[in-house]
N, C-alpha and C positions, 0 to 999 in steps of 0.2 A: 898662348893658351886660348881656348874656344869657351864660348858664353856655357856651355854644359860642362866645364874644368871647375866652374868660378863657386865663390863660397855665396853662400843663402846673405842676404843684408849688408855685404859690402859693396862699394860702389867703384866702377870700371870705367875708364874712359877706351870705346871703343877704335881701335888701331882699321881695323879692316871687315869687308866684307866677300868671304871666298864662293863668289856664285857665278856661273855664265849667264845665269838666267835675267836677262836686261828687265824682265818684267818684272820679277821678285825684286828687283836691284829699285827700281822706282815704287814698286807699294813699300818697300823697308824706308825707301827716303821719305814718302808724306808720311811715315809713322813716325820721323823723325829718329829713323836709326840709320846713321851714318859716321866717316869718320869724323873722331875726336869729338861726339858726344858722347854725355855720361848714361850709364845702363847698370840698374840691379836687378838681379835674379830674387825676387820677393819667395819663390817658393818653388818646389820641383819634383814630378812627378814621373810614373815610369816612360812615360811617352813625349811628355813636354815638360816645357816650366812657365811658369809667368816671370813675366819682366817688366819695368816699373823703365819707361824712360819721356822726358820730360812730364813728369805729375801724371801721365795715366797710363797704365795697367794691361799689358797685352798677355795670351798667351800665345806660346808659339811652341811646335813640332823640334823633337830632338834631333833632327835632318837641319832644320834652320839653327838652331841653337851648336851645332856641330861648323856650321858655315861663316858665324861671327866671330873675327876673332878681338882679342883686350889685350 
């Protein structure tokens, strides 16, 4: 299932990240989203959502949020 499947305030440990793009693949890593860390979807909106991974707060585009998978 993709991070835009997932329910509001439950906590996910991410399996994968489905991208070619090597450069998006290293900024998701310094933000600390890679496999088998934990990720919640704090809230979700028509275009993105925010996500909560280790203590601080991103938001990110429903293209990216379609590309991680849990």
């Amino acid at each position: 299932m993709t991070l835009w499947e997932a329910i509001e305030g439950k906590e996910y440990i991410i399996k994968e990240i489905n991208t070619d793009d090597e450069e998006l693949n290293a900024f998701l890593f310094s933000l600390g989203c890679y496999s088998g860390e934990a990720i919640t979807v704090v809230s979700r909106r028509k275009k993105g959502c925010t996500v909560s991974i280790k203590d601080a707060r991103y938001s990110i585009d429903h293209q990216l949020a379609e590309a991680i998978l849990i």
